[in-house]
MARKOLGU-262920 format. One record per residue (C-alpha): residue number from 1; x, z, y. Coordinates in steps of 0.02 Angstrom, whole numbers, always signed. Each point is the difference from the previous one (the first is absolute). Last residue first. Layout:
N
<pt k="NUM" xx="X" zz="Z" yy="Y"/>
...
//
This chain:
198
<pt k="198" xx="+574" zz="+614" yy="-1626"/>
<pt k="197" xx="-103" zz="-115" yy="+94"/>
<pt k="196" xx="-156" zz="+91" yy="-38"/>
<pt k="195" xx="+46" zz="+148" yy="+62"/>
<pt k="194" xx="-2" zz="-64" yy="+166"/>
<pt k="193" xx="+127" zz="+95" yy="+126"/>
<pt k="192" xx="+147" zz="-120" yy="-29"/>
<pt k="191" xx="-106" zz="-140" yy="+59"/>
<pt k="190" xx="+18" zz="-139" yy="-135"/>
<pt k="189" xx="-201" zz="-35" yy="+23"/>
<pt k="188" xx="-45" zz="+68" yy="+151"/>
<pt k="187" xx="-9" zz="-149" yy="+116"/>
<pt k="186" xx="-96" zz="-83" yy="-143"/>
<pt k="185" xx="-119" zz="+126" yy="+5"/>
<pt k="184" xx="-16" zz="+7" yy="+208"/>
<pt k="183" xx="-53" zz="-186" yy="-24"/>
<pt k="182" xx="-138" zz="+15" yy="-125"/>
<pt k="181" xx="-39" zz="+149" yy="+102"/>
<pt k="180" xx="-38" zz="-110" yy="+172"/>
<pt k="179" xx="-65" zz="-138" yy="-97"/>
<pt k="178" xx="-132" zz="+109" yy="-86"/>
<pt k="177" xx="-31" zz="+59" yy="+153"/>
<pt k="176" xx="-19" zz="-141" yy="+104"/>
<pt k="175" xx="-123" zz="-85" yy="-143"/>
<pt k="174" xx="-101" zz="+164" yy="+18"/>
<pt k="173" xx="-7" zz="-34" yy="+197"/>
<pt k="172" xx="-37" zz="-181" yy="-16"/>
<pt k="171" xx="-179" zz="+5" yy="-84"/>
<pt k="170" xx="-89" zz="-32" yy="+156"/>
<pt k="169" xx="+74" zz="-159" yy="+46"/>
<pt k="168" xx="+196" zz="+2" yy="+73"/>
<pt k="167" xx="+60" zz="-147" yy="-105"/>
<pt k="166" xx="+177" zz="+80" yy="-47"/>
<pt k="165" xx="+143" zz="-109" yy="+6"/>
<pt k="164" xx="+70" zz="+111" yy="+158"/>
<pt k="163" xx="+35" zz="+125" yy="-130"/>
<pt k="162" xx="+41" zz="-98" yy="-130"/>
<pt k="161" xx="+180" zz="+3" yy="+99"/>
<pt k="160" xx="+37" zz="+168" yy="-69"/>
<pt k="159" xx="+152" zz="-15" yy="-123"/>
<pt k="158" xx="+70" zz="-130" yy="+126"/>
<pt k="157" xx="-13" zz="+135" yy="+158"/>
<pt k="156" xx="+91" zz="+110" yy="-137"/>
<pt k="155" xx="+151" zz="-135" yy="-56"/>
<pt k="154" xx="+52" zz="-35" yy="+164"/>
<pt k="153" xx="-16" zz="+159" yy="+66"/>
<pt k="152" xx="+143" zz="+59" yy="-164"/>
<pt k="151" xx="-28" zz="+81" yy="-134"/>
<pt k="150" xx="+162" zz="+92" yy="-66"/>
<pt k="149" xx="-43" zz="+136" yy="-107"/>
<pt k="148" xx="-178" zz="+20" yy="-74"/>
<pt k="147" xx="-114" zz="+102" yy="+100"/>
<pt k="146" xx="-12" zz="+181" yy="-3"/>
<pt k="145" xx="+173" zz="+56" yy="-4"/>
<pt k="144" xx="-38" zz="+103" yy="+159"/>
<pt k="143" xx="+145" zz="-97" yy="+80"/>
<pt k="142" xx="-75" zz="-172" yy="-62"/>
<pt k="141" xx="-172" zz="+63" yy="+61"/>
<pt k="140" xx="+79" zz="+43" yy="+179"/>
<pt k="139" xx="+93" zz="-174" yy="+9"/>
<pt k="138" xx="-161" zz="-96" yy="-50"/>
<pt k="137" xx="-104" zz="+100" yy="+149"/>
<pt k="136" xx="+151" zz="-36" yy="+117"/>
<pt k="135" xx="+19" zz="-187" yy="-58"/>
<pt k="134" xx="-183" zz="-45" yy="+16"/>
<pt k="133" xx="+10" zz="+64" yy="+215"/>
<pt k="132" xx="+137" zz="-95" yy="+9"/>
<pt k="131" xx="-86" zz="-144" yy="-55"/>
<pt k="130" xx="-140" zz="+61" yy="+100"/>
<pt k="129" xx="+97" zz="+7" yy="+166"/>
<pt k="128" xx="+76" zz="-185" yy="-48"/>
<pt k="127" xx="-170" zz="-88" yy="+13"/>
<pt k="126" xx="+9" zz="-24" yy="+168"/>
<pt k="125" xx="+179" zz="-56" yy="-1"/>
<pt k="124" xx="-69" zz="-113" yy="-141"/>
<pt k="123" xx="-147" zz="-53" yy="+79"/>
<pt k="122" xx="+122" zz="-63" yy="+188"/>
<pt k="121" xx="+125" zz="-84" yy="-150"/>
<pt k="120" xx="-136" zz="-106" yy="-90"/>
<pt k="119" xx="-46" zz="-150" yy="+103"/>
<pt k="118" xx="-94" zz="-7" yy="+167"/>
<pt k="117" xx="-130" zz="-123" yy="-97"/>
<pt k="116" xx="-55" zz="+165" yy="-114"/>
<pt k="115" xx="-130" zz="+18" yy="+157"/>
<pt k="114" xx="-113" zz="-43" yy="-115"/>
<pt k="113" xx="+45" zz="+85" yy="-133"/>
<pt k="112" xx="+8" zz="+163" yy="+130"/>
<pt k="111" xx="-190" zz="-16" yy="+34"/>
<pt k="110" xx="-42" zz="-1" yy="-175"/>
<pt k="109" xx="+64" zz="+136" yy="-66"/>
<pt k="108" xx="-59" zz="+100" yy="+175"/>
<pt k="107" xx="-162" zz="-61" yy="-81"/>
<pt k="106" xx="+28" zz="+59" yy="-135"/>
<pt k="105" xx="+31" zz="+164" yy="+70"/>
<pt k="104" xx="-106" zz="+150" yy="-107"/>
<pt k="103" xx="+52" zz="-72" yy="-160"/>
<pt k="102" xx="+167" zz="-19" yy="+10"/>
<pt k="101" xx="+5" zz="+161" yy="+104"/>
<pt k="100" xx="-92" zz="+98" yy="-128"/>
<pt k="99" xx="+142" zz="-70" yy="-151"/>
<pt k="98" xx="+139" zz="+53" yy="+106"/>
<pt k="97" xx="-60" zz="+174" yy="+39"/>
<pt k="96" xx="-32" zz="-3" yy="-215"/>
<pt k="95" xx="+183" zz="-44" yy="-14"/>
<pt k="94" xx="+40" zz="+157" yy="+109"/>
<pt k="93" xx="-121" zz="+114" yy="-95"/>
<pt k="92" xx="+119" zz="-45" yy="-152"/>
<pt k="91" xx="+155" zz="+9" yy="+76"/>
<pt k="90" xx="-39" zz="+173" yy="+73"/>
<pt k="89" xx="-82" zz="+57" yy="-165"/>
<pt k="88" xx="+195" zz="-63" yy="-79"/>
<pt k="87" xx="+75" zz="+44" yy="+129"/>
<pt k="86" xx="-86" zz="+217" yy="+5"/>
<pt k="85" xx="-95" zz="+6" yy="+153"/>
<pt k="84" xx="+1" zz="+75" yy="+167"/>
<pt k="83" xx="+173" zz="-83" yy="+97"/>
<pt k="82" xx="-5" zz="-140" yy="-105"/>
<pt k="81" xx="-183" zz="-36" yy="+38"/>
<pt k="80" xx="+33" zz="+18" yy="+188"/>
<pt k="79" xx="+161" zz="-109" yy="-30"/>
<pt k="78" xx="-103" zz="-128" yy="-97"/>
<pt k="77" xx="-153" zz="-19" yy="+139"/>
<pt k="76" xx="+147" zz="-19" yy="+138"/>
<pt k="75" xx="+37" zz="-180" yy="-95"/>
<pt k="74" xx="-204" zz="-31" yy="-1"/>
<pt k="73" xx="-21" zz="+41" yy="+173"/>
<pt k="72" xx="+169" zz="-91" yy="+55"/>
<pt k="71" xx="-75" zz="-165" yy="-90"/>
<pt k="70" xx="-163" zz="+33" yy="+94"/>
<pt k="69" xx="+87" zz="-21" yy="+172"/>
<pt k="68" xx="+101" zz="-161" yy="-45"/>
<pt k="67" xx="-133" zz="-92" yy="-53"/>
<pt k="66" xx="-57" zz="+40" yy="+152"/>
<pt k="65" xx="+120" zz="-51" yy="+88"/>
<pt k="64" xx="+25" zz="-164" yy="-116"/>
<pt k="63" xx="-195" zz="-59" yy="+45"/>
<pt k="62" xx="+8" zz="+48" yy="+194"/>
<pt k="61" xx="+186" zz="-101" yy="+3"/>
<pt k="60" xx="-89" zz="-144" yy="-100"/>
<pt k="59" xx="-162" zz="-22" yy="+110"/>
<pt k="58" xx="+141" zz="-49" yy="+134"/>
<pt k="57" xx="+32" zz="+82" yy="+165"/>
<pt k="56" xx="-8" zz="+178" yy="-44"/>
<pt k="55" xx="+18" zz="+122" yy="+132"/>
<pt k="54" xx="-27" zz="-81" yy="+136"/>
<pt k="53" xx="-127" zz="-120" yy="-81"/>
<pt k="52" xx="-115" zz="+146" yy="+23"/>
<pt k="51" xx="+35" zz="+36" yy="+153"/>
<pt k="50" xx="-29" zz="-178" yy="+63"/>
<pt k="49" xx="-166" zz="-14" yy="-102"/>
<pt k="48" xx="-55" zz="+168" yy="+84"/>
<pt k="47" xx="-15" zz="+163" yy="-103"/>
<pt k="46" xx="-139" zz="+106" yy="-55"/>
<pt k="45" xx="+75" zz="-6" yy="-199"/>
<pt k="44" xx="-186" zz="-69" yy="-23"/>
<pt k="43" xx="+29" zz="-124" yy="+126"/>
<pt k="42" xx="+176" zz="-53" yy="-64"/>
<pt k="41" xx="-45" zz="+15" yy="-197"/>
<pt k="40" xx="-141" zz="-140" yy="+48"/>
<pt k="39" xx="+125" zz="-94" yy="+89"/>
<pt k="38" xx="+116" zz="-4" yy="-123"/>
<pt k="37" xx="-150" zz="-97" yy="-117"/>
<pt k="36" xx="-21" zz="+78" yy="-179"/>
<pt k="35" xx="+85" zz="-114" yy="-126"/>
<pt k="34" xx="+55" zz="+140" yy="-131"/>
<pt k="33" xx="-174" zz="+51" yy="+0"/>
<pt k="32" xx="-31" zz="+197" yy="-60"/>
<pt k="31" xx="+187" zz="+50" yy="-18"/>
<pt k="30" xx="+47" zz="-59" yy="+159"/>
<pt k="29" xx="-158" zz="+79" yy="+93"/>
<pt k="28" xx="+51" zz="+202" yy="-7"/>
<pt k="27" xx="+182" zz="-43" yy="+25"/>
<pt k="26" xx="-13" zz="-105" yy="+134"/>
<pt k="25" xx="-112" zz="+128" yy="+93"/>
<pt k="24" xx="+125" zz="+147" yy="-20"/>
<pt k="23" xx="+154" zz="-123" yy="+50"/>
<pt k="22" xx="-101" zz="-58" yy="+153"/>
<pt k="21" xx="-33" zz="+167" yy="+35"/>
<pt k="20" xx="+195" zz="+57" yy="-15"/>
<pt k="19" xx="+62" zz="-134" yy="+90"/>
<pt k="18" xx="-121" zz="+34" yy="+161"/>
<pt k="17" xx="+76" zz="+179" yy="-27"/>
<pt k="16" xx="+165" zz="-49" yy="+19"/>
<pt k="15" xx="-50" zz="-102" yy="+149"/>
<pt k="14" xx="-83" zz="+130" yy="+90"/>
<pt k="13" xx="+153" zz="+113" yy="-25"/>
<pt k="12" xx="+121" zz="-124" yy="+83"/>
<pt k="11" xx="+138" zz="-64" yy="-130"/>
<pt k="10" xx="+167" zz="+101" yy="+45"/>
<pt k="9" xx="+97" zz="-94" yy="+105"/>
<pt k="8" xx="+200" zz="-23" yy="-28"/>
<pt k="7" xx="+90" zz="+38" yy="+154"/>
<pt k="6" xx="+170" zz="-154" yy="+35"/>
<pt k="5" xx="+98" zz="+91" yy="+114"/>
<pt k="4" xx="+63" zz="-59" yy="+159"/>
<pt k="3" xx="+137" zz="+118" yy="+70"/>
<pt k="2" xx="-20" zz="+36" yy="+196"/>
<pt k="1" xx="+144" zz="-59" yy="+101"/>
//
């Protein structure tokens, strides 16, 4: 008697790739309207309405994967900088990453407030690569004694909320900056590398 086994299918590659362009498209017209019709994204993806539902049924599951896709960029931004940069130029540049993709996806901003309805847990696990992502950059300063000892993610992401406060007009880049070092002082300050502190 011939054993039944239970195969687990690998998604076809047409289908992968359907995901991918509707992905590519998604995240090219989220950030410009955060209420641009699926069905627009469908035709432009080159997908059917079914296929396109396929893969995400809801305006929420397109809107939280690819949320989900630039919070991986950013979080893989920080190792890259880690891996070429001095942490404190490394957290630095990294805050500034942050700061270009506040500005540069409003809309996306926008799209996931309103989809805010499915509560917080799915934008938190989202959310957690670039938490993780904070903690690295912090840890490596701390090591390099280049921060102050014992900031925590909590208290960073706090220390830089003005930066989606910002009213992106033309003058918001020098605001950015001066937030950006304003912040990376304070970090310093106690930082058993600053001779200031001692």
């Amino acid at each position: 008697m011939a054993q039944s086994q239970k195969v687990e299918r690998r998604p076809r590659v047409d289908a992968l790739l359907n995901r991918e362009r509707i992905l590519e498209v998604a995240l090219e017209e989220l950030p410009r309207s955060a209420d641009v019709p699926l069905s627009v994204i469908a035709r432009k993806a080159g997908v059917g309405q079914g296929t396109f539902y396929r893969h995400f049924p809801t305006r929420e599951a397109l809107v939280m994967e690819v949320y989900r896709y630039e919070m991986l960029q950013v979080a893989k931004y920080a190792e890259e900088l880690l891996g070429s940069r001095p942490p404190d130029q490394a957290l630095r540049e990294w805050m500034a990453r942050l700061a270009d993709y506040a500005m540069n996806k409003a809309g996306l901003a926008d799209a996931l407030r309103e989809v805010s309805s499915l509560g917080s847990c799915a934008a938190k696990e989202t959310y957690a690569p670039v938490v993780a992502a904070a903690q690295a950059l912090l840890d490596a300063n701390e090591r390099a004694g280049t921060i102050r000892p014992g900031i925590t993610t909590d208290d960073f992401f706090l220390a830089i909320a003005g930066i989606w406060q910002i009213n992106f007009n033309s003058e918001w880049k020098p605001r950015m900056g001066w937030l950006m070092d304003f912040v990376m002082d304070g970090l310093r300050v106690g930082a058993p590398s600053n001779p200031l502190s001692k």
